[in-house]
C-alpha positions as CSV (number, residue, x, y, z in Angstrom):
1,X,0.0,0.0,0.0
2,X,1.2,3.4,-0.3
3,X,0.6,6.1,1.4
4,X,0.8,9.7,-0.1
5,X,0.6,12.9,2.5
6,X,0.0,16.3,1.2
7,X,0.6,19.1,2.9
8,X,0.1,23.4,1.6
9,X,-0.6,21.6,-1.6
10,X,2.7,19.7,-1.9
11,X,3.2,16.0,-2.3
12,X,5.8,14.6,0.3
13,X,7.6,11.4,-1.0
14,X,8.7,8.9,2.6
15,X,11.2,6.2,1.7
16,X,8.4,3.3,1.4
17,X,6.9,5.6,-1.1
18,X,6.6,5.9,-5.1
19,X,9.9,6.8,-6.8
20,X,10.3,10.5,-7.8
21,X,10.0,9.1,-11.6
22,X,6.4,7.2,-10.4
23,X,5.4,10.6,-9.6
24,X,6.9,12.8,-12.3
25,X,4.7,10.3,-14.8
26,X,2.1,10.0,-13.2
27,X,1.3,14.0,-13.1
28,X,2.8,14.5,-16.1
29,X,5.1,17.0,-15.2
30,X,8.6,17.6,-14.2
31,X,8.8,20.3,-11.8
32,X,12.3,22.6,-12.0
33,X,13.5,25.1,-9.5
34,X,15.0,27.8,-10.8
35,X,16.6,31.2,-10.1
36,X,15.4,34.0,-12.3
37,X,18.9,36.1,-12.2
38,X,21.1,33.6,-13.5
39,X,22.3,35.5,-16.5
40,X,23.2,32.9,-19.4
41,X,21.8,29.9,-16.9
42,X,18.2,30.6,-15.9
43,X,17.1,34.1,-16.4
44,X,13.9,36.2,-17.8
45,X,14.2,38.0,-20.4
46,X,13.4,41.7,-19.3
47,X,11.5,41.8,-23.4
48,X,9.3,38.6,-23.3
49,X,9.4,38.3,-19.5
50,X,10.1,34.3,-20.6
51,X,12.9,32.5,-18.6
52,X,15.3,31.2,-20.7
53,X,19.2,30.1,-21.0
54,X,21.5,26.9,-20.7
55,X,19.5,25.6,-17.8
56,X,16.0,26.2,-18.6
57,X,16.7,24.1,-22.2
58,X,18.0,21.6,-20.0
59,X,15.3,21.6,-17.8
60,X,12.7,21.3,-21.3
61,X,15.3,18.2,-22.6
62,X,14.7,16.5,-19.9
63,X,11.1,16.7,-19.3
64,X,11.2,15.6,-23.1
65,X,12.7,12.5,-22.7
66,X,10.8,11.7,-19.8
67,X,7.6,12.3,-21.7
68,X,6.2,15.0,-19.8
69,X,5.7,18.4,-19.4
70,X,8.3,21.0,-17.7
71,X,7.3,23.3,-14.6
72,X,9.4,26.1,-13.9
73,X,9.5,26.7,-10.3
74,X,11.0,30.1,-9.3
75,X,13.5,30.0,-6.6
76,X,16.4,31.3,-5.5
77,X,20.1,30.3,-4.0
78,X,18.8,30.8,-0.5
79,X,16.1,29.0,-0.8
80,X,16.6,25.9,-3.1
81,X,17.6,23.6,-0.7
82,X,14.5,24.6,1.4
83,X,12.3,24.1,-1.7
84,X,13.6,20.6,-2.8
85,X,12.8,19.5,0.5
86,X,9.6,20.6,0.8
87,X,8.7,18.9,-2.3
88,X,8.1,22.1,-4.9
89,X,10.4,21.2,-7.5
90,X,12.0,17.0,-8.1
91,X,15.1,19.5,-9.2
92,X,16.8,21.9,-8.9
93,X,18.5,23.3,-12.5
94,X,19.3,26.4,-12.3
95,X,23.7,26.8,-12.4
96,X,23.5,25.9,-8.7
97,X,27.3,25.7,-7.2
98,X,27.9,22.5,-5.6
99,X,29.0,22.9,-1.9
100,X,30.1,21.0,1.2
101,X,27.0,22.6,2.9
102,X,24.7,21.7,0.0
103,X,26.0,17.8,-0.6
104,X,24.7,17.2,2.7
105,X,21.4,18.6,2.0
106,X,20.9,17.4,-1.5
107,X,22.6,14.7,-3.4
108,X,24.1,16.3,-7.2
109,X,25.2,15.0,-10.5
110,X,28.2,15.1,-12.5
111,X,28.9,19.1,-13.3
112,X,28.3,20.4,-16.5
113,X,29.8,23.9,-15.9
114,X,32.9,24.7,-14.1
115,X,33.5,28.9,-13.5
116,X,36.0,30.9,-11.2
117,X,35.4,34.5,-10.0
118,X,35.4,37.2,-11.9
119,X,35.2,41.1,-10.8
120,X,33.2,44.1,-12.5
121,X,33.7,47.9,-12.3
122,X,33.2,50.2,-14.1
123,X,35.4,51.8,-17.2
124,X,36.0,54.8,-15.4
125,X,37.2,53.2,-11.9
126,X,41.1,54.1,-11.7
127,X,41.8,53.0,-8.4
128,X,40.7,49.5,-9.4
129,X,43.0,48.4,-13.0
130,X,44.0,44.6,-11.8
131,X,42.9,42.2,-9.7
132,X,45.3,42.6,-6.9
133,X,43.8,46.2,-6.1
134,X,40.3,44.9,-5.0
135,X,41.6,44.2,-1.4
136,X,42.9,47.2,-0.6
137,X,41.7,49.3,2.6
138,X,39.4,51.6,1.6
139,X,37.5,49.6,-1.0
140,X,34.3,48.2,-1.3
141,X,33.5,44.8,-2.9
142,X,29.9,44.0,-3.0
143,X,28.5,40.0,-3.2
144,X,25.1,38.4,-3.4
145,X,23.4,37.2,-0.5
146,X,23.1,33.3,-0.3
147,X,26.5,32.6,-3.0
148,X,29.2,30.7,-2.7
149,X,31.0,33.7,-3.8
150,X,30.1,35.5,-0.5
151,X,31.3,32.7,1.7
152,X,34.8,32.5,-0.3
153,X,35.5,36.0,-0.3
154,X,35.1,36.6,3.5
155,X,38.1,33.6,3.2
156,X,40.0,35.5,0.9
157,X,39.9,39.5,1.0
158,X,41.6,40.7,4.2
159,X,41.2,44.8,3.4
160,X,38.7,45.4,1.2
161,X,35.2,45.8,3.0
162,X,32.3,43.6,1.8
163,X,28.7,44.7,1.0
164,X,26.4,41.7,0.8
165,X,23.0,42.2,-1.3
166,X,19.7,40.6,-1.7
167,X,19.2,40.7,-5.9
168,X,21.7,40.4,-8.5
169,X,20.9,43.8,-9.8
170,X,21.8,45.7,-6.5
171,X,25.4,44.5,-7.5
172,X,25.6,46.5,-10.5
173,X,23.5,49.6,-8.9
174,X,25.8,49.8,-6.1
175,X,29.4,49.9,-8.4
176,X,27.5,52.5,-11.0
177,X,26.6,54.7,-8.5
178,X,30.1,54.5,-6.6
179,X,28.7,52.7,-3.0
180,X,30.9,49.7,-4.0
181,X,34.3,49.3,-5.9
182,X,34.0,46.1,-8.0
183,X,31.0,43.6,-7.7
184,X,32.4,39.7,-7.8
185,X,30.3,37.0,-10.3
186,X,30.6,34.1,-12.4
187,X,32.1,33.9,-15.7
188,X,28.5,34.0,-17.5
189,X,27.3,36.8,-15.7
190,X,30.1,39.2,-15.9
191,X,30.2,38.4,-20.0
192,X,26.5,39.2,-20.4
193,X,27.1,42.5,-18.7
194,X,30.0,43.6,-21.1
195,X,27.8,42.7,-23.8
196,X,24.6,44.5,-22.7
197,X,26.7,48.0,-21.2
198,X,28.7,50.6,-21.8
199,X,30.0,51.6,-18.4
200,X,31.2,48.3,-16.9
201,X,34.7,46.2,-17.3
202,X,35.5,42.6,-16.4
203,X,38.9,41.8,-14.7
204,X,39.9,38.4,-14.5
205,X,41.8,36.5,-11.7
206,X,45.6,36.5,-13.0
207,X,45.4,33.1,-11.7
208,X,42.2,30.6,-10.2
209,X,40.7,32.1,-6.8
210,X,37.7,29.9,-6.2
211,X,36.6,27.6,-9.4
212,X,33.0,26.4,-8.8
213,X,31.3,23.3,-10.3
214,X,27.7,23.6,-11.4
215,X,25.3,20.7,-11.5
216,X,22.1,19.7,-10.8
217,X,20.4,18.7,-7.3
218,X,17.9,16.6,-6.4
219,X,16.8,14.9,-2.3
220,X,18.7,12.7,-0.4
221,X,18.5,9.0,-0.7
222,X,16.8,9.3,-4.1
223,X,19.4,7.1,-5.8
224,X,17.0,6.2,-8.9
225,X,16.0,9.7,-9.7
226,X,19.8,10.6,-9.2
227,X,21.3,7.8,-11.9
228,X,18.0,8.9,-13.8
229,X,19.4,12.9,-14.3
230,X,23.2,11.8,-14.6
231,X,22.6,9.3,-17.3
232,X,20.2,11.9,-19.3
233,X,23.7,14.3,-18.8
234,X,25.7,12.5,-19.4
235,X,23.9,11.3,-22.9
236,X,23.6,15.4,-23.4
237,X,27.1,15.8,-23.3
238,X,27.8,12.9,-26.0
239,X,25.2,13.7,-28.0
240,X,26.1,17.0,-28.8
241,X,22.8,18.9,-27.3
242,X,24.8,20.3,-24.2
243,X,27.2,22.1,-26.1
244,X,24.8,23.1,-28.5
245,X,22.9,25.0,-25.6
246,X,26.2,26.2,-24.1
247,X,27.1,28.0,-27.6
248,X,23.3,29.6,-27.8
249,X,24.0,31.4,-24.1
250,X,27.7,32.2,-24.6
251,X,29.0,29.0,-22.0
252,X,31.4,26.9,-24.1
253,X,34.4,28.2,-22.2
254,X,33.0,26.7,-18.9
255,X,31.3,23.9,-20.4
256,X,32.9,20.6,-18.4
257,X,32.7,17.7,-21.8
258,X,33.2,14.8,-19.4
């Protein structure tokens, strides 16, 4: 017999329960979390107000090829973990970081994108020319809330003083109008904002400072549903699709092929 428990509308899955796959056919639907800002990954388009990137045709592959429909499920770093336990999304897609803190919350697949830090100012910034002048005294270096970034750059800047924000476009707010020096990102964002501005300018590390592995989460102990999503990437990355949706959002020089 089983025995199904719902609770504000979401379907908690116990261990003696239906596989995550039983119930992804059954409703017909593949539920995805994912985080809106994610430039390149999983963001919406400020025209069509659609989400789109690398993640959210990922997200539509696989519901394809398990026959059923996709459900985008808006989330965000903070709360993702919270969300794929409570049962909103079977996944979580959306260029999440995998993290000692995370892998023992949530169990994740192989990564398909691998990104180190990257810093953006703006053009006219002269106190800030190379990557070595961010932690200086003085300076302000402003991170998103909830990112691994945040957590390694408390590790790693000794001088510089570090503003923490709630959305990704505080970041850039806070450099143009001079409250912060640089703002630190990932290698997608900080691309898309050199190709959509005029004011801003990327410095890279001169060598790696924190490289992060992205890849996709689902609960603990689901070991079907796990092999499931790693065999359906790994087929992706043979196949040709992967890096086909890597070129369309600008990602082939993260894109992890093995």
């Amino acid at each position: 017999m089983r025995l199904f428990i719902a609770i504000a509308g979401f379907l908690l899955v116990g261990p003696a329960e239906a596989s995550v796959l039983d119930h992804v056919r059954r409703d017909g639907a593949l539920r995805v979390c994912q985080w809106p800002d994610n430039v390149g990954i999983s963001h919406r388009n400020a025209r069509t107000g659609v989400l789109e990137g690398l993640d959210v045709d990922m997200s539509g592959a696989l519901a394809a090829e398990l026959g059923v429909r996709v459900e985008l499920v808006e989330s965000t770093l903070d709360r993702a973990m919270d969300d794929l336990d409570a049962g909103r999304c079977h996944i979580v897609m959306m260029g999440l970081v995998v993290t000692p803190q995370r892998a023992a919350r949530a169990d994740f697949t192989r990564p398909h994108l691998r990104s180190d830090v990257f810093a953006v100012t703006t053009v006219a910034n002269s106190s800030v020319r190379r990557w070595e002048d961010i932690d200086r005294p003085g300076h302000v270096v402003t991170v998103l809330r909830g990112s691994v970034i945040e957590a390694a750059m408390r590790d790693t800047f000794r001088q510089a003083e570090l503003r923490v924000v709630l959305r990704a476009r505080d970041r850039e707010r806070d450099v143009q109008a001079g409250r912060a020096d640089v703002f630190l990102t990932d290698y997608s964002d900080s691309r898309a904002i050199i190709a959509n501005t005029d004011w801003a300018r990327v410095i890279d590390p001169p060598q790696p400072v924190r490289p992060m592995d992205f890849a996709y989460a689902v609960r603990k102990g689901e070991a079907q549903w796990l092999a499931r999503v790693d065999a359906f990437l790994a087929r992706a990355k043979r196949d040709g699709s992967l890096e086909s949706f890597a070129r369309r959002h600008g990602l082939l020089p993260i894109l992890v092929r093995d």
